[in-house]
C-alpha positions as CSV (number, residue, x, y, z in Angstrom):
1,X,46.1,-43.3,-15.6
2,X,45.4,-40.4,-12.8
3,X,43.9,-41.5,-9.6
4,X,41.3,-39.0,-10.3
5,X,40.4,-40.9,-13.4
6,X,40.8,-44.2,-11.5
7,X,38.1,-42.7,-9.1
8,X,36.0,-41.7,-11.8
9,X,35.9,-45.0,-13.3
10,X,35.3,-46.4,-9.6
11,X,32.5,-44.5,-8.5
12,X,29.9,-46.4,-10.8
13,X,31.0,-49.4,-10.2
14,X,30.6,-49.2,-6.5
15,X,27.3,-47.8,-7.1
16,X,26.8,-51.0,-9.3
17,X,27.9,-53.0,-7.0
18,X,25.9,-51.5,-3.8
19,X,22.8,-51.5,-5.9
20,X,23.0,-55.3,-6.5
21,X,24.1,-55.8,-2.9
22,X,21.0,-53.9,-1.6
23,X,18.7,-55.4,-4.0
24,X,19.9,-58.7,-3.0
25,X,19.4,-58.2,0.6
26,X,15.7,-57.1,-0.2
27,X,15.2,-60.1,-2.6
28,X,16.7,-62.4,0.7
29,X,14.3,-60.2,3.1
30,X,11.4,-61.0,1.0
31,X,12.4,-65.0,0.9
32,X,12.7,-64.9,4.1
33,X,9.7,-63.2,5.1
34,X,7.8,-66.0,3.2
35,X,9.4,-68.5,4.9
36,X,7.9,-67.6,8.2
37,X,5.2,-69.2,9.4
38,X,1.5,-68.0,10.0
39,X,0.1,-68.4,13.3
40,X,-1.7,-71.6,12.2
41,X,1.1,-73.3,10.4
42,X,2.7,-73.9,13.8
43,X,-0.2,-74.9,15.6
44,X,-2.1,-71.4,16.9
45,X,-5.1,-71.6,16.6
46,X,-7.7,-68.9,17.8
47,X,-11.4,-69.2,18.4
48,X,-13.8,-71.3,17.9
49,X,-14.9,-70.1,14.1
50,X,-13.4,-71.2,11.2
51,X,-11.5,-69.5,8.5
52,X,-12.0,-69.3,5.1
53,X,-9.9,-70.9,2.6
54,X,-7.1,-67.8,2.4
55,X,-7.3,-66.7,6.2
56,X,-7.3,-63.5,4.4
57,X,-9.7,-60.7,4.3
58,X,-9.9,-61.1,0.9
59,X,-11.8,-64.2,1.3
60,X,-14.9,-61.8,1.6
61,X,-15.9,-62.2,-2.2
62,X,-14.8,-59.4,-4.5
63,X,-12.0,-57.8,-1.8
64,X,-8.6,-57.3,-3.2
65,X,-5.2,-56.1,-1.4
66,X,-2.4,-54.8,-3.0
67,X,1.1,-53.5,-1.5
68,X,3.9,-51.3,-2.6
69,X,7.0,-51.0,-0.6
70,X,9.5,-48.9,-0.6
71,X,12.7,-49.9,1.0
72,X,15.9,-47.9,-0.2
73,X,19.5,-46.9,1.5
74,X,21.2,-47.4,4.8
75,X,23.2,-46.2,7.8
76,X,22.8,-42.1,9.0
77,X,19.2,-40.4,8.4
78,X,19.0,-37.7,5.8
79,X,16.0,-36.3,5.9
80,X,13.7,-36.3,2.8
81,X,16.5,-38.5,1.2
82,X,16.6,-42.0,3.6
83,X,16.9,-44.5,4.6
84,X,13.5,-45.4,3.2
85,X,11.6,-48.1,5.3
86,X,7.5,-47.6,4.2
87,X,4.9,-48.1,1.5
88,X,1.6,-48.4,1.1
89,X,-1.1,-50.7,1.1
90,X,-4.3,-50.7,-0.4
91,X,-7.8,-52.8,0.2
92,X,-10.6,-52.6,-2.3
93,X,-14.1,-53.7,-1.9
94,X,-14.8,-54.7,-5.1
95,X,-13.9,-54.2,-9.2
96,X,-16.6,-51.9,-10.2
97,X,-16.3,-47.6,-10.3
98,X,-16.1,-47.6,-6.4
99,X,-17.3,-43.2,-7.0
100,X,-20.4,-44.9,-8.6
101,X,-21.4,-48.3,-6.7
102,X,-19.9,-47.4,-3.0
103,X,-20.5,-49.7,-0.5
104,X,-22.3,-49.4,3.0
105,X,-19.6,-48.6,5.6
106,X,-18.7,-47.0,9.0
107,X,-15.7,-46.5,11.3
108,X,-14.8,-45.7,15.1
109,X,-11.8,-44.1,16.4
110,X,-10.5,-45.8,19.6
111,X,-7.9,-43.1,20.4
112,X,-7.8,-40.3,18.1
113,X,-4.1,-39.8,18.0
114,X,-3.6,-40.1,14.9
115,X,-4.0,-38.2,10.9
116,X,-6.4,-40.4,8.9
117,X,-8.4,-38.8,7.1
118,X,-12.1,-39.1,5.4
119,X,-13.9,-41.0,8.4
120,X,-16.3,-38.0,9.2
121,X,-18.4,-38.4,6.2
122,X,-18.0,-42.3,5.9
123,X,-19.9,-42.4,9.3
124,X,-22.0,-39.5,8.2
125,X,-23.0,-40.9,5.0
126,X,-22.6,-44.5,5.8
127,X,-20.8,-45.1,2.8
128,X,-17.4,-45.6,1.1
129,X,-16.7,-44.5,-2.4
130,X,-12.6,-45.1,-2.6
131,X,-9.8,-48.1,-1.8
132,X,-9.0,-47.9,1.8
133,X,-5.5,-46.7,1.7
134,X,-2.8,-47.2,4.1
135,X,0.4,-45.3,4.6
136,X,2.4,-43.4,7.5
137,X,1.7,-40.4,8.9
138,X,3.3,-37.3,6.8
139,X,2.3,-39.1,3.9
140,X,-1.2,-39.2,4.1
141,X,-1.8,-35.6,2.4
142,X,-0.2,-36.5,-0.5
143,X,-1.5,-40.4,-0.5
144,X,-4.8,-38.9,-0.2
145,X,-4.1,-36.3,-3.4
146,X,-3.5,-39.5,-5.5
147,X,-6.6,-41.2,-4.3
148,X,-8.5,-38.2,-5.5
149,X,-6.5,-37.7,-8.7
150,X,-7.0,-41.8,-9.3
151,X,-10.9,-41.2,-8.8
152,X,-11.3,-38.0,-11.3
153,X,-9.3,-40.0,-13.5
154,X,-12.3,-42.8,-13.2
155,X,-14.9,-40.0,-12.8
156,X,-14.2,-36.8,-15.0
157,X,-17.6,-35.6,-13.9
158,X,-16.4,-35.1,-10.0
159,X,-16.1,-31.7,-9.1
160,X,-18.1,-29.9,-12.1
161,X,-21.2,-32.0,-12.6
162,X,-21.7,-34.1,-9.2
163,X,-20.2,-34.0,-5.8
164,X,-16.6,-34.0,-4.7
165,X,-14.7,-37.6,-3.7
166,X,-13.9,-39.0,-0.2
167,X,-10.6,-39.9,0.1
168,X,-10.1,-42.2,3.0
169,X,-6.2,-42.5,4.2
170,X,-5.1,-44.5,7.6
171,X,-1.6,-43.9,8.8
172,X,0.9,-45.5,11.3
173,X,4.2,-43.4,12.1
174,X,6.8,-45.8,11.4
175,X,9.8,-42.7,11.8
176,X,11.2,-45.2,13.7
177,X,12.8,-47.0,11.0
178,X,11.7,-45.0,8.1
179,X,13.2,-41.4,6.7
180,X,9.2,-40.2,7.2
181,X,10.2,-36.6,6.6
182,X,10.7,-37.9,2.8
183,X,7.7,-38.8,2.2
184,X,8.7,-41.2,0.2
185,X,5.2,-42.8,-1.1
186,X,4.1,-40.7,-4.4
187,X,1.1,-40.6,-6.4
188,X,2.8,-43.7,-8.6
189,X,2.9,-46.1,-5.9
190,X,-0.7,-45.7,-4.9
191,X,-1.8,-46.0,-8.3
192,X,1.1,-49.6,-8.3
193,X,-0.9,-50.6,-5.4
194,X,-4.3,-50.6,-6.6
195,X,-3.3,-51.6,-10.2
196,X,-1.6,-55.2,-8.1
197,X,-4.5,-55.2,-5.7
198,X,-5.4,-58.8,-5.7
199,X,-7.7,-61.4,-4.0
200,X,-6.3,-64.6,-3.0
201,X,-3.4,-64.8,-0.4
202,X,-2.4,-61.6,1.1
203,X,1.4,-60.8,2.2
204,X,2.2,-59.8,5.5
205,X,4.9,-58.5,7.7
206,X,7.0,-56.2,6.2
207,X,5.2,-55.2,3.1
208,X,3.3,-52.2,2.0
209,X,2.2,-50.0,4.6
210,X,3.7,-52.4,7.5
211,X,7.4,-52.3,6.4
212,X,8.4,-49.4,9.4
213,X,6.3,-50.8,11.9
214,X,7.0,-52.4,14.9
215,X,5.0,-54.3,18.0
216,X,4.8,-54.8,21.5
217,X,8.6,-54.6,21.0
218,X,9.0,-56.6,18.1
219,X,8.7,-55.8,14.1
220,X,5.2,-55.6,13.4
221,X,3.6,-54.8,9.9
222,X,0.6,-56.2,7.8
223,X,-1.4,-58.9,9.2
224,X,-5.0,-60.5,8.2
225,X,-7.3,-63.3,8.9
226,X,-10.8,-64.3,8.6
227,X,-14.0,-65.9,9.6
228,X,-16.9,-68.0,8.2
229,X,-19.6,-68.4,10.1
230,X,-21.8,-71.3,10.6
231,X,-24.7,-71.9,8.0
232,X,-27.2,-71.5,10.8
233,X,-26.0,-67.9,11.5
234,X,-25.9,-67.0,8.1
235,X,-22.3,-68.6,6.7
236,X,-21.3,-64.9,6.6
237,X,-17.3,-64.6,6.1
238,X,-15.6,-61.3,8.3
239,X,-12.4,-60.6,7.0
240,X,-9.9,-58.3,8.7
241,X,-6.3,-56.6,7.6
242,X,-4.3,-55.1,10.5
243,X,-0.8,-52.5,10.2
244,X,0.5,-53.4,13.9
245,X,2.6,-50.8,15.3
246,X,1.4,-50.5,19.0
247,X,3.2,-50.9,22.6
248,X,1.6,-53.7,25.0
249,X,2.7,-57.2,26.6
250,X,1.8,-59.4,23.9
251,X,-0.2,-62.6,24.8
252,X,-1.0,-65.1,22.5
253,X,-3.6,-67.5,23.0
254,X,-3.8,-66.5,27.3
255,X,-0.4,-67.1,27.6
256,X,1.9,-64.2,28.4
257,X,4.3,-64.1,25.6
258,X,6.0,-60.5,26.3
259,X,6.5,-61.6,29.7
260,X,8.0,-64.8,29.8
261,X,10.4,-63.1,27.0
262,X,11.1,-59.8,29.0
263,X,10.0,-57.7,26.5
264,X,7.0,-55.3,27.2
265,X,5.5,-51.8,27.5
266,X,6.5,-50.1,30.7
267,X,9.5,-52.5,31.6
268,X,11.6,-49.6,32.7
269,X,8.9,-48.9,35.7
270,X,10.2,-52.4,37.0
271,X,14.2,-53.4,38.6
272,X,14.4,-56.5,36.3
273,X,17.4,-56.4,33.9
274,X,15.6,-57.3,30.9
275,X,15.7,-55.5,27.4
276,X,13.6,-52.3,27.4
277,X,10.6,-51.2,24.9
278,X,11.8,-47.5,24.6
279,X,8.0,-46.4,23.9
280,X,4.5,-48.0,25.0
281,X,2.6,-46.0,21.9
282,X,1.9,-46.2,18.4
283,X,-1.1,-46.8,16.5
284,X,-3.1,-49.5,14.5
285,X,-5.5,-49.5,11.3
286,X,-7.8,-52.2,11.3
287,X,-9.7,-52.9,7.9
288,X,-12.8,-55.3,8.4
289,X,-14.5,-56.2,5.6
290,X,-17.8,-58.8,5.2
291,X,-20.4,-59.9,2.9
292,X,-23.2,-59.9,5.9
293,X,-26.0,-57.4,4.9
294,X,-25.3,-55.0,7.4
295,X,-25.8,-50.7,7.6
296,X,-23.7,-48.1,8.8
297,X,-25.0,-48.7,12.4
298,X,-24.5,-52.3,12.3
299,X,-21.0,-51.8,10.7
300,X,-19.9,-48.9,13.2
301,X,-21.1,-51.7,15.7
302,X,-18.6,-54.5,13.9
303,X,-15.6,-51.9,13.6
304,X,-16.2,-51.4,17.9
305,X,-15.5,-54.7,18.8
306,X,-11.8,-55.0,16.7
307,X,-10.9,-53.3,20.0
308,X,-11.5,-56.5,21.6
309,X,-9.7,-58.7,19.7
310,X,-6.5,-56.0,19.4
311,X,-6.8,-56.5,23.7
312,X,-6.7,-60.3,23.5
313,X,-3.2,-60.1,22.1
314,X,-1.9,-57.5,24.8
315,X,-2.7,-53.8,23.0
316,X,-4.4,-51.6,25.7
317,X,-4.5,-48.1,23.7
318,X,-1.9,-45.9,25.5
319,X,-2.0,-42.0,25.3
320,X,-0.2,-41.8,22.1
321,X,-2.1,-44.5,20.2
322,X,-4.2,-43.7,17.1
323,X,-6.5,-46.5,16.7
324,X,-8.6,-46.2,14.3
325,X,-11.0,-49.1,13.0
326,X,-13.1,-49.0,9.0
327,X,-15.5,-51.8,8.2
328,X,-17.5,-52.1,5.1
329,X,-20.3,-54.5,3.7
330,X,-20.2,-56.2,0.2
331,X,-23.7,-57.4,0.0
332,X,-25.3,-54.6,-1.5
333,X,-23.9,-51.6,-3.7
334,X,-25.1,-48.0,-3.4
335,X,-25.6,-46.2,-6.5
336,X,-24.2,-42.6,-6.5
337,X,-27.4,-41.4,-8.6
338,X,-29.8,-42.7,-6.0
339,X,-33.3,-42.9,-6.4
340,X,-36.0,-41.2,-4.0
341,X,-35.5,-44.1,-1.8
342,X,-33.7,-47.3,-1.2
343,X,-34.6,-50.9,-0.1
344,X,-31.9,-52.8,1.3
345,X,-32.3,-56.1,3.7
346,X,-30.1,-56.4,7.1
347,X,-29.5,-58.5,9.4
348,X,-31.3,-58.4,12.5
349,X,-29.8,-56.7,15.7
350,X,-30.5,-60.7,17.3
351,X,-28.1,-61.7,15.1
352,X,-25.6,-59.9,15.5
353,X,-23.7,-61.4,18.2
354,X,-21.6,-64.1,15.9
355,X,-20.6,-61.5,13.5
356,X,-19.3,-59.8,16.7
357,X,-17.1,-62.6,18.1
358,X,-15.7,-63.7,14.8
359,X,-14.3,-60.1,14.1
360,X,-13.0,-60.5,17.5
361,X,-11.3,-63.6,16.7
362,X,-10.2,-62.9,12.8
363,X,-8.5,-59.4,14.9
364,X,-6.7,-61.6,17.4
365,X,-5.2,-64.0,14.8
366,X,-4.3,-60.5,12.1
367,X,-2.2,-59.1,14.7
368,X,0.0,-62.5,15.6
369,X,0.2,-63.4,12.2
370,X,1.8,-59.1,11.3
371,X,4.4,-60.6,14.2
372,X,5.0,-64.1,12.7
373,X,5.3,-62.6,9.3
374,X,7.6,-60.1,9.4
375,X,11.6,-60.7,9.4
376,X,14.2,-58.1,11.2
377,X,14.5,-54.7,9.9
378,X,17.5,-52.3,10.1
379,X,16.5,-48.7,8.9
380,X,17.6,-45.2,9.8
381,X,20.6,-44.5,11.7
382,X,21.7,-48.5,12.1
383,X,18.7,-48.7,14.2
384,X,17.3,-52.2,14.4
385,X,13.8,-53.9,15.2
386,X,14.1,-57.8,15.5
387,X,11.2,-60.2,14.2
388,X,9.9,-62.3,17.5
389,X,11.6,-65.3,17.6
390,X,9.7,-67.9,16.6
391,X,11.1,-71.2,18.1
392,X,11.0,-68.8,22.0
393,X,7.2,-68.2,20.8
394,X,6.5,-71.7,20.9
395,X,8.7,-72.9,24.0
396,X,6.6,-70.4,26.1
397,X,3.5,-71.6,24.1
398,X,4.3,-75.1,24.9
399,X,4.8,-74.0,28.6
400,X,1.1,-72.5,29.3
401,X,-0.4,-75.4,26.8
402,X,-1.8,-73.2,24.1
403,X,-1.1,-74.7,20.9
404,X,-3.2,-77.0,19.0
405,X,-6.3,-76.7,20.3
406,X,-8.0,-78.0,17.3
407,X,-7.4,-81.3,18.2
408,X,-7.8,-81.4,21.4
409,X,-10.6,-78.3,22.7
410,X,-14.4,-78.1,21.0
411,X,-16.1,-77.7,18.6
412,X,-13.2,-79.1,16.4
413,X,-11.2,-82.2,18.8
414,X,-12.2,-83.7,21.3
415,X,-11.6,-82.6,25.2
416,X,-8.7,-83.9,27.3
């Protein structure tokens, strides 16, 4: 036998060989990845409200999320062939022909620095007819073409015999990691994404949309939580999804976590000889979802104050940031063939407030568990983004006497 038929003979089963070792270290990523804690399995535990029984956004009845990713190749970029670190995420507010029965909604931009698309006439409408779809940045064109085609699909009649659809697409860059010249979400993961969407538990970290991302110096990706309130202020339940990928010193619970660790936004301004995060911006897409009765004024309001709860865990919105923020009601459907007019029942501006601080608080807990959540990822050119320690979390978190606070802080323990 010839060495060039040796060769021949070798070549596919290397490629056998690689494939199984790739798909092996993405089965033992995904393990992993499980195996890592939630901020409340280890004792972190934010605000005074109370989840609800998934921590999830999708504990707002009806709401499912579903995730592709995409995670292919290693070593050199190639761009528009890898390595692929991305995917996409999806979030629908219900099961029903979204074009049809839409749902009120509304969303603010924080920083416009960014590509999403369709939030002009969400805000001007004050409605949502499509999944909210999450990407990264070059892919949002052609995620949004599959939204639409998804929708005529549902709808033949769009286009010739009613209106045109609203795609709405929200996009981190995660070029970081990712061969984002590629491109590498097509029309078949989108429509993966929404056929998986699910209620229930919700993965985070490096899934979906999340899987480039990174954090305040660490990997970031998909994070959610939630919030019932109390029956005397309705019992409503906020939900919230995240996709972290924003510079800032992160601070969990008041204690200064990026600090104590040496890793922050800006550490090169300083002569310490700590490790340095090589870029302060990025964005964030925060989804908030509820099943309070609320219009697109009240919702607009609600989508505002996520920015609070992204600044409790150390985001400040730097130059490059695009932060943009979508919330949407599930209390009442709109019918696309309205009548003259419509009745719908709100709450009242008084009672407002709670809704406010438990968006706040379901936003705080969605960006630490991203962090928790997501393991170590190595993607273009070798380059590497380390998950947070975990076991350093809690010895600074120990330090400042931040963790379990339900036992020993109101309303849940008792004072000390």
């Amino acid at each position: 036998m010839t060495k060039k038929m040796r060769l021949v003979r070798l070549i596919p089963m290397a490629a056998a060989v690689l494939a199984v070792f790739l798909l092996a270290n993405v089965s033992l990523a995904s393990s992993s990845q499980d195996a890592r804690p939630r901020a409340r399995d280890i004792g972190i535990h934010i605000g005074i409200f109370a989840p609800g029984p998934w921590n999830a956004i999708t504990d707002v009845k009806g709401v499912k999320v579903g995730h592709v990713t995409l995670v292919k190749g290693e070593g050199k970029l190639v761009p528009g062939s890898g390595p692929v670190r991305t995917g996409v995420t999806v979030i629908l507010p219900h099961d029903g022909n979204l074009f049809q029965e839409k749902v009120p909604a509304a969303a603010y931009v924080l920083n416009a620095f960014g590509k999403s698309t369709g939030l002009q006439q969400v805000n001007e409408l004050g409605n949502l007819e499509v999944p909210v779809v999450l990407t990264n940045t070059l892919n949002v064109p052609l995620v949004a073409d599959a939204v639409i085609e998804w929708s005529l699909r549902n709808n033949p009649e769009i286009g010739i015999l009613t209106g045109t659809v609203n795609p709405v697409v929200g996009e981190v860059n995660d070029g970081g990691l990712n061969d984002i010249q590629g491109r590498h979400v097509r029309k078949e993961h989108v429509f993966e994404a929404i056929a998986n969407a699910k209620s229930g538990p919700v993965e985070e970290g490096c899934v979906g949309a999340g899987t480039g991302s990174s954090c305040m110096g660490w990997k970031g990706g998909i994070g959610t939580s939630s919030r019932v309130l109390p029956p005397k202020r309705g019992g409503y339940t906020v939900g919230v999804l995240v996709q972290t990928n924003f510079g800032g010193v992160l601070t969990v619970n008041g204690a200064p976590v990026g600090r104590e660790l040496g890793r922050y936004s800006n550490s090169a301004d300083f002569p310490y000889e700590i490790p340095q995060v090589e870029n302060p911006d990025g964005s964030v897409m925060v989804v908030v979802a509820t099943d309070a009765p609320l219009d697109q004024r009240q919702l607009e309001r609600l989508a505002k104050r996520t920015a609070l709860g992204l600044a409790r865990t150390g985001f400040y919105s730097s130059n490059g940031s695009g932060d943009f923020f979508i919330a949407f009601s599930t209390a009442e459907r709109i019918p696309h063939s309205s009548p003259l007019t419509l009745e719908t029942d709100v709450v009242s501006n008084d009672s407002m407030s709670a809704l406010f601080l438990a968006v706040v608080e379901a936003t705080e807990e969605a960006v630490i568990n991203s962090m928790l959540k997501a393991t170590t990822v190595v993607g273009r050119d070798d380059r590497m983004v380390d998950a947070i320690d975990i076991d350093e979390m809690l010895a600074v978190l120990k330090e400042y006497n931040v963790l379990n606070w339900d036992a020993t802080l109101p309303p849940w323990g008792a004072a000390k």
